[in-house]
PAVO-918340 format. One record per residue: y, x, z negated of N, C-alpha, C, CB in turn; residue in three letters; residue number from 1. Coordinates in steps of 0.001 Angstrom, whole numbers. Glycine has a CB too. Example, Ala and Ser with C-alpha at 12.3 -4.5 7.8 and 13.67 -1.06 7.14 Angstrom:
residues 2
{{-5690,13190,-7800},{-4500,12300,-7800},{-3300,13200,-7800},{-4473,11308,-9046},'ALA',1}
{{-2250,12850,-7080},{-1060,13670,-7140},{30,12900,-7870},{-598,14084,-5725},'SER',2}
***
This chain:
residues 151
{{10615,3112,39295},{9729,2471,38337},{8597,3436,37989},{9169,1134,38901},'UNK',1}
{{8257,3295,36596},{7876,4696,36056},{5318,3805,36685},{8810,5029,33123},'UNK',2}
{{4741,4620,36227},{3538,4065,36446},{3070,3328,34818},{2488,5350,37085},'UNK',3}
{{4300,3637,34111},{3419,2570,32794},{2765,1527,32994},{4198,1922,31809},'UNK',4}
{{1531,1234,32265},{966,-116,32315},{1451,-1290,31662},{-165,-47,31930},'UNK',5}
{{2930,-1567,32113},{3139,-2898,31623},{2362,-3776,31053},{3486,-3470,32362},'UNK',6}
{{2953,-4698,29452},{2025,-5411,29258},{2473,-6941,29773},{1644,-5216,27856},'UNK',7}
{{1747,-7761,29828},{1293,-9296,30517},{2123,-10088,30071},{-132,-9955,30198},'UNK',8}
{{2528,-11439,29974},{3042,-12145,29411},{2283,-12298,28316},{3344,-13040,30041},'UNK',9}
{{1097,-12342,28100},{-94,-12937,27062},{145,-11652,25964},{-2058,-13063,27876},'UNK',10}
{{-283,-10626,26226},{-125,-9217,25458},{1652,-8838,25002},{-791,-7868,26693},'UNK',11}
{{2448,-8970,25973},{3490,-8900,25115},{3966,-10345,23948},{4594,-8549,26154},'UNK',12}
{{3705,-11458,24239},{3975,-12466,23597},{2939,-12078,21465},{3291,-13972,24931},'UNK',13}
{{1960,-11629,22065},{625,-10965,20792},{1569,-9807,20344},{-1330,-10164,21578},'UNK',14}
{{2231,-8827,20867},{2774,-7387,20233},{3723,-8026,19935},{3056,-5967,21031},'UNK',15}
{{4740,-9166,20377},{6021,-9406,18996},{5703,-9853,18279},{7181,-10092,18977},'UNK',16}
{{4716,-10571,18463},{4335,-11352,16907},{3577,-10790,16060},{3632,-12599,16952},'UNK',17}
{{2748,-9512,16174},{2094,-8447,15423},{2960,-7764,15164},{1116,-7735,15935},'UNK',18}
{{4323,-7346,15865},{5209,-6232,15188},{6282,-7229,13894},{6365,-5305,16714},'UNK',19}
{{6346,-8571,14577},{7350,-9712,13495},{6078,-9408,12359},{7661,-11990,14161},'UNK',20}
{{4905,-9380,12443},{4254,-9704,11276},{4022,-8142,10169},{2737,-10470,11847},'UNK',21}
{{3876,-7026,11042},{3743,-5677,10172},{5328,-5377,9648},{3070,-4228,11230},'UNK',22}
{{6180,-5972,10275},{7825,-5692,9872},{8056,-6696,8869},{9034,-5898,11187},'UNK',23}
{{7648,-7735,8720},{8509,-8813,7378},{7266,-8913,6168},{8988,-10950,8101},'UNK',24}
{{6127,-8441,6754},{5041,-8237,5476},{4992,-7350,4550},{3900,-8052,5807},'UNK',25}
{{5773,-6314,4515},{5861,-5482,3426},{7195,-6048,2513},{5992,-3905,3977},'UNK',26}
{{8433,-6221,3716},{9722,-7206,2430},{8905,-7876,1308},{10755,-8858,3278},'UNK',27}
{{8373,-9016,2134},{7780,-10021,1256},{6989,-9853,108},{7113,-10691,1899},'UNK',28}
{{5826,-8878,538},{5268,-8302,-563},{6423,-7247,-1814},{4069,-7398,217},'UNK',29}
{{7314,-6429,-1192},{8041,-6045,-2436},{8963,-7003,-2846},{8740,-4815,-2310},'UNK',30}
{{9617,-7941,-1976},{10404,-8705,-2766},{9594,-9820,-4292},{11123,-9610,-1517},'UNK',31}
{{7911,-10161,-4078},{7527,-10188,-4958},{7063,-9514,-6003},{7198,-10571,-4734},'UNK',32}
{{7417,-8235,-5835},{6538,-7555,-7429},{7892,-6521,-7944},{4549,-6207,-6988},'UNK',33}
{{9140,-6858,-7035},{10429,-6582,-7756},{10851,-7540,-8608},{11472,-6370,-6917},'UNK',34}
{{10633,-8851,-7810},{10799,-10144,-8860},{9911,-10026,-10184},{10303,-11613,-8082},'UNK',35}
{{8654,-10074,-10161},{7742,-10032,-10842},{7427,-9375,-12120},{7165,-9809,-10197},'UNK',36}
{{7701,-8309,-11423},{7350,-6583,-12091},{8392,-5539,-12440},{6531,-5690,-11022},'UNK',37}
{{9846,-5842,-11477},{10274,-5217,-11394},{9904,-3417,-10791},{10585,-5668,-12257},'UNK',38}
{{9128,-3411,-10180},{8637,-2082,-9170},{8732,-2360,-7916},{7171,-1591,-9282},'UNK',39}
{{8861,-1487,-7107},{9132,-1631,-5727},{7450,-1995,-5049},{9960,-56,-5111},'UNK',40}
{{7121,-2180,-3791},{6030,-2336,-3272},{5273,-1343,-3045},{6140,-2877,-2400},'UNK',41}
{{6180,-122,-2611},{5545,1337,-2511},{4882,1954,-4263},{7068,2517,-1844},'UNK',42}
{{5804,1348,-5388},{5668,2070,-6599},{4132,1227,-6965},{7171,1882,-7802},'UNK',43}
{{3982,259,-6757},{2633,-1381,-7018},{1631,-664,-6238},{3044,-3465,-6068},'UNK',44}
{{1641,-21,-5062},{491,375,-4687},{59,1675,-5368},{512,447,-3335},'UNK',45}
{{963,2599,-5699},{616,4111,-6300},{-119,3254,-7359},{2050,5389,-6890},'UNK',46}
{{167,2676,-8283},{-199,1931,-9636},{-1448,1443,-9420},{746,740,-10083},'UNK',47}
{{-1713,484,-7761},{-3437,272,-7564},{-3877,1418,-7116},{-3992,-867,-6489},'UNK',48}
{{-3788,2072,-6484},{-4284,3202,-5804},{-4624,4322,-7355},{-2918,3822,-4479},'UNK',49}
{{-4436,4832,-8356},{-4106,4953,-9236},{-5461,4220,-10160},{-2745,4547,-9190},'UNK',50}
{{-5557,2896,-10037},{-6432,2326,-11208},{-7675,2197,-10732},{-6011,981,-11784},'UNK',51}
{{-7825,2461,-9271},{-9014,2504,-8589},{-9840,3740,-8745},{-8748,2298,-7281},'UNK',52}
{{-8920,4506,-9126},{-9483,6122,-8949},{-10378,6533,-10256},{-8046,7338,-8851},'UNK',53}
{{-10958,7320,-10174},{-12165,7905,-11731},{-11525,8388,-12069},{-13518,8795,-11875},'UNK',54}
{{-11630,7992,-13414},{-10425,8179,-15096},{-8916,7864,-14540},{-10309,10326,-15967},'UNK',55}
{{-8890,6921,-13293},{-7375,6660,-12835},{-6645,7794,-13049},{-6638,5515,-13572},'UNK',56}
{{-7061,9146,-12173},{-6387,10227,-12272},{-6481,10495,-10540},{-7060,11372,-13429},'UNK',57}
{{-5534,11283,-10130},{-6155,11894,-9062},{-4905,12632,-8130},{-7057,10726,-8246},'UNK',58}
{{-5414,13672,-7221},{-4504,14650,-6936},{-3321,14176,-6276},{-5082,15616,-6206},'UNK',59}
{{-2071,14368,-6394},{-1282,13869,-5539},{-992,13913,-4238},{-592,14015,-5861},'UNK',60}
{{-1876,14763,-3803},{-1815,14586,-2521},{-2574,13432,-1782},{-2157,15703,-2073},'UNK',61}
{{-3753,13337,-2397},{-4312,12311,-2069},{-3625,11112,-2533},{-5508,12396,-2434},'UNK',62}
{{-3157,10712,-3793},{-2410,9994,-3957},{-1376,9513,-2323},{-1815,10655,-5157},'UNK',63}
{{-748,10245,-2082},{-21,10255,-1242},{-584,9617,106},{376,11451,-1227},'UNK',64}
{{-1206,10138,262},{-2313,9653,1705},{-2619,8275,1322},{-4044,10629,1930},'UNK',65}
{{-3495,8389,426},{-4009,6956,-577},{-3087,5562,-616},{-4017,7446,-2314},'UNK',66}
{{-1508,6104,-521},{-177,4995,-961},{330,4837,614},{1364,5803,-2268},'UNK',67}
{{-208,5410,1217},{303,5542,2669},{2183,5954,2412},{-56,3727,3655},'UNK',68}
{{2253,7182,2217},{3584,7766,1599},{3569,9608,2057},{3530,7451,-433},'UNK',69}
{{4634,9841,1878},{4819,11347,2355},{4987,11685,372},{6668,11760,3809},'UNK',70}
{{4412,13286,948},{4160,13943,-776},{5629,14036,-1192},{3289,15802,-955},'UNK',71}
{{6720,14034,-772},{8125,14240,-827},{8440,12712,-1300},{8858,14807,686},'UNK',72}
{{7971,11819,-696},{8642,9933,-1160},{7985,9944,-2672},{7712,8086,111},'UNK',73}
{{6648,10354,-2610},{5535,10066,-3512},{6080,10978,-4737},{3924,10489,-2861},'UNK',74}
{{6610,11943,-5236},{6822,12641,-5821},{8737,11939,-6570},{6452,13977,-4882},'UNK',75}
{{9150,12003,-5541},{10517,10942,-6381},{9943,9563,-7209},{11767,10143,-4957},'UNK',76}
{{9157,9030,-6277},{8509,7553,-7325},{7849,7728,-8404},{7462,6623,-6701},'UNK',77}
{{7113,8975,-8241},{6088,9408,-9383},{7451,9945,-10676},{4738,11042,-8668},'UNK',78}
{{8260,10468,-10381},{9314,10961,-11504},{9837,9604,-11677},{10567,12210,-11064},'UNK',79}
{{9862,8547,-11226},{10398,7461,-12246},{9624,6927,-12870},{11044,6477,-11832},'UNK',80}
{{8141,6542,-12313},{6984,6169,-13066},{6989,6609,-14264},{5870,6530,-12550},'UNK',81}
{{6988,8101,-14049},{6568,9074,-15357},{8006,8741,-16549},{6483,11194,-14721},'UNK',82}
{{8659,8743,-16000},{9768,8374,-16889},{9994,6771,-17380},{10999,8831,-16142},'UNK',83}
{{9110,5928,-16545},{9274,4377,-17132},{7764,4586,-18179},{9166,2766,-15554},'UNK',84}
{{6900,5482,-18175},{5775,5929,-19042},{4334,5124,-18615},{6210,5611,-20667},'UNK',85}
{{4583,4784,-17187},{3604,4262,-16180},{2395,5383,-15907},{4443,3914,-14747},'UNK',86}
{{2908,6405,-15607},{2013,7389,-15143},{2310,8697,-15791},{2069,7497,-13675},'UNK',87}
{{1443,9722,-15967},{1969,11026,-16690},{1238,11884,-15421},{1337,11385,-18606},'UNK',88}
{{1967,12948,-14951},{1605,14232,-14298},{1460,15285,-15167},{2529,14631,-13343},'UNK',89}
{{-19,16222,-14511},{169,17723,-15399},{-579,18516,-14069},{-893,17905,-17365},'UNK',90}
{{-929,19838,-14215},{-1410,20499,-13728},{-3142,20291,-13716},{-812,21475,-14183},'UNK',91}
{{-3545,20405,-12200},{-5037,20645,-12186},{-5377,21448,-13175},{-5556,21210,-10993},'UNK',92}
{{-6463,21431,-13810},{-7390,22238,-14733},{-8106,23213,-13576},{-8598,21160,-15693},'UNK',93}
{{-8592,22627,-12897},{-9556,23758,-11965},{-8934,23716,-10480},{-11442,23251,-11852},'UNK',94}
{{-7340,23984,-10482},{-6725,24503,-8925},{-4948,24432,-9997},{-7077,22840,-6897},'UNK',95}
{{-4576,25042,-10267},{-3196,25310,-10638},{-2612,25029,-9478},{-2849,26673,-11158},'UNK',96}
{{-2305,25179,-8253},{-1492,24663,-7688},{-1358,23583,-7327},{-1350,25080,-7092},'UNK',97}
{{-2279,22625,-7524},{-2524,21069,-7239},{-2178,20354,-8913},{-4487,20753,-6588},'UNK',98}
{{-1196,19355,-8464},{-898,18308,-9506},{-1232,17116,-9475},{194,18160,-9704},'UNK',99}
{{-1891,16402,-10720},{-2535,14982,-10862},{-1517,14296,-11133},{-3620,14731,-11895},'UNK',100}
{{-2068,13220,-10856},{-865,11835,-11375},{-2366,11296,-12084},{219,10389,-9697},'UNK',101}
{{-1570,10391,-13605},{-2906,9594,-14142},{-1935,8235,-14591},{-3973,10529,-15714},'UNK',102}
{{-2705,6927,-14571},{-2271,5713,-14673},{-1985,6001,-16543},{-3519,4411,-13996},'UNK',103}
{{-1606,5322,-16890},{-1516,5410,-18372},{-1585,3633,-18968},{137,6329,-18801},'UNK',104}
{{-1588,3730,-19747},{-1928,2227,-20411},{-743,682,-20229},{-2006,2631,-22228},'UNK',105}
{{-13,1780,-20276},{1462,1086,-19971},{1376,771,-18330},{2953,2287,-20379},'UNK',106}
{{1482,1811,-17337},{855,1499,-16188},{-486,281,-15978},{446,2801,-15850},'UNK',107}
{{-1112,-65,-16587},{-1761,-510,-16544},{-1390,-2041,-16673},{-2403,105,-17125},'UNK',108}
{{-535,-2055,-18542},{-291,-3049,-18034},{1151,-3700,-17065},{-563,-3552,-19013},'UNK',109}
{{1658,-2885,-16537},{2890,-3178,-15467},{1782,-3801,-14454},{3972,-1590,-14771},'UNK',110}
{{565,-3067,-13970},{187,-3815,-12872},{-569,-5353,-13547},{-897,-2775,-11893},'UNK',111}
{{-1044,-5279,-14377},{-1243,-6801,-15022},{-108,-7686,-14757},{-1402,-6790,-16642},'UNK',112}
{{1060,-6929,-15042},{2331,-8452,-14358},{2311,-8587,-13317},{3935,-8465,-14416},'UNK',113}
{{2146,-7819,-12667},{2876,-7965,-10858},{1332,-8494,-10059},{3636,-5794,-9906},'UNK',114}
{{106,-8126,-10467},{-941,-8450,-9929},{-1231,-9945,-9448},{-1757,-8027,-10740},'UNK',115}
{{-1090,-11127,-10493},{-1182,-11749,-9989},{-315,-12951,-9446},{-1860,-11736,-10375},'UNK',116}
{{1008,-13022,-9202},{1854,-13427,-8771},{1928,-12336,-6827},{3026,-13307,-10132},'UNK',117}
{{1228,-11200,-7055},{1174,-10707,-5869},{-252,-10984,-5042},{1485,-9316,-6062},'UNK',118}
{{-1221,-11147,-5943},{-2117,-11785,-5336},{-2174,-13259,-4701},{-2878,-11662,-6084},'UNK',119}
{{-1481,-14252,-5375},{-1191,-15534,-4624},{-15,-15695,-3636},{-995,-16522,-5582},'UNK',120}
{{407,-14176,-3753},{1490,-13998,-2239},{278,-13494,-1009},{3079,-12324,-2487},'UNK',121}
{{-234,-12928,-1278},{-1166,-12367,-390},{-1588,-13806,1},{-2340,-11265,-1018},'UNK',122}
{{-2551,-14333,-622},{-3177,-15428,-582},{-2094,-16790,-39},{-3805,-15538,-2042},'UNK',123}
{{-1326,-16909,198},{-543,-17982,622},{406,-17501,2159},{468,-18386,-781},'UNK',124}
{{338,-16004,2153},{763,-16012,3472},{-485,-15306,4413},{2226,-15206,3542},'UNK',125}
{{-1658,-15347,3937},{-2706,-14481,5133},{-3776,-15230,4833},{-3093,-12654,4978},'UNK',126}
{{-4667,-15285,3324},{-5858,-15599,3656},{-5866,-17572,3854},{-6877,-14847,2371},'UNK',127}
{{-5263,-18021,3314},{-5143,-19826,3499},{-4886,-20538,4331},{-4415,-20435,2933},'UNK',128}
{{-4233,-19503,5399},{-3995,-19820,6846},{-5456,-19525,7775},{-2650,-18798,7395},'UNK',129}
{{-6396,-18953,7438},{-7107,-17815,8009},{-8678,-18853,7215},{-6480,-15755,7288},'UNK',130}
{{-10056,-18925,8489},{-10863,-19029,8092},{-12038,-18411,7887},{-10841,-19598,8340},'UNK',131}
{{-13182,-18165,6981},{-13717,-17107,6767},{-13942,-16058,7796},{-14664,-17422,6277},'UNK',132}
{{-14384,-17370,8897},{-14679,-16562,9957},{-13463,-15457,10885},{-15257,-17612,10820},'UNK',133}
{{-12076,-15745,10240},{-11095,-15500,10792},{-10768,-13998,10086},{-10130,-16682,10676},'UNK',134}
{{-11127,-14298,9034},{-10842,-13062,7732},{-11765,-12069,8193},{-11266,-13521,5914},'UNK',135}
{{-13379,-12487,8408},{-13933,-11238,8949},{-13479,-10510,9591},{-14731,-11272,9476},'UNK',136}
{{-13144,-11428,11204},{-12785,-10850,12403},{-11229,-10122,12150},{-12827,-12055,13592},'UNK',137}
{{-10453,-10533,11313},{-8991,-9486,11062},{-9113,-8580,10157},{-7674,-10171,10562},'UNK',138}
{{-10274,-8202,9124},{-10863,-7146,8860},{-11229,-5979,9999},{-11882,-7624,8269},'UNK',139}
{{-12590,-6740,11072},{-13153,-5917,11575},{-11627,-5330,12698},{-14665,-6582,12178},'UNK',140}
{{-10456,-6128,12921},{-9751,-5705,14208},{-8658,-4630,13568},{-8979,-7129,15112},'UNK',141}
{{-8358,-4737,12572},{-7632,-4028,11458},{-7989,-2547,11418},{-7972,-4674,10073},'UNK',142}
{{-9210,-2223,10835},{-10198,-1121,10312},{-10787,-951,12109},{-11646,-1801,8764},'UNK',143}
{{-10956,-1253,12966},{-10794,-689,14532},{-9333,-55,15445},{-11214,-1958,15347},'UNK',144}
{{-8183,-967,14582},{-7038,42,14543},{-6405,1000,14147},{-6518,-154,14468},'UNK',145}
{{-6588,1026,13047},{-6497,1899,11820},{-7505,3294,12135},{-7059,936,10365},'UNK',146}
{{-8438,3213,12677},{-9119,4143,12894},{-8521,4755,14032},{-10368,3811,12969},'UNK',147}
{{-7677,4316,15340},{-7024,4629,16328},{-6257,5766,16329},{-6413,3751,16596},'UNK',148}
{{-4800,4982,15294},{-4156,4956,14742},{-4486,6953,13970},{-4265,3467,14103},'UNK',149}
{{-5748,6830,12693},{-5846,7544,12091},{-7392,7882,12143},{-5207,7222,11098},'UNK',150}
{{-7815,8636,12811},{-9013,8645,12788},{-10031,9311,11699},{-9146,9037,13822},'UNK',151}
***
């Protein structure tokens, strides 16, 4: 028997149901904005990540980081974007070897469809269950993992 710190009945019973919940929460979310929108869940976030940004432009690498995506995933999605006329890529102006992705109008409005039919998915499986005081505290435990995780 190795010296791992086994976890408890209490702590393992909390890690399946945190791993059941980070494993069927992304389906759910793309199975709504494929319905919706027709875009995948990974392509819906480049698109917010994207409209958040100044002049909704911004480097793809960060992009990448930003979509929680590898520059290799991010770069196949971005060539269909660009080709559904969601997003246009060109070259940095001031770093030639760095390439932008920019939202385009059409992008814009793709996320107008999928937004809010994905917002009352959000809202019907996390925050309506959850009371304010509950929402704080899975903010603050979230953004204390995440920092772990990625510091």
């Amino acid at each position: 028997m190795s010296d791992a710190p086994w976890l408890d009945d209490e702590e393992m019973a909390t890690w399946l149901a945190f791993v059941g919940l980070v494993s069927r929460l992304p389906a759910a979310l793309d199975g709504q904005v494929r319905s919706d929108a027709d875009v995948s869940y990974f392509e819906y976030t480049v698109l917010v990540v994207l409209e958040h940004a100044e002049d909704r432009t911004m480097r793809m690498s960060d992009l990448a980081y930003l979509a929680n995506g590898s520059l290799s995933r991010l770069s196949h999605v971005a060539r269909r974007l660009e080709q559904e006329g969601f997003i246009r890529r060109f070259a940095c102006p001031t770093d030639g070897r760095s390439t932008l992705a920019a939202l385009t109008d059409a992008g814009l409005e793709k996320l107008a469809q999928a937004a809010p039919g994905h917002v009352k998915l959000v809202r019907a499986l996390i925050f309506d269950e959850l009371t304010r005081d509950e929402v704080r505290q899975l903010g603050a435990l979230s953004r204390r993992l995440l920092d772990r995780i990625q510091p």
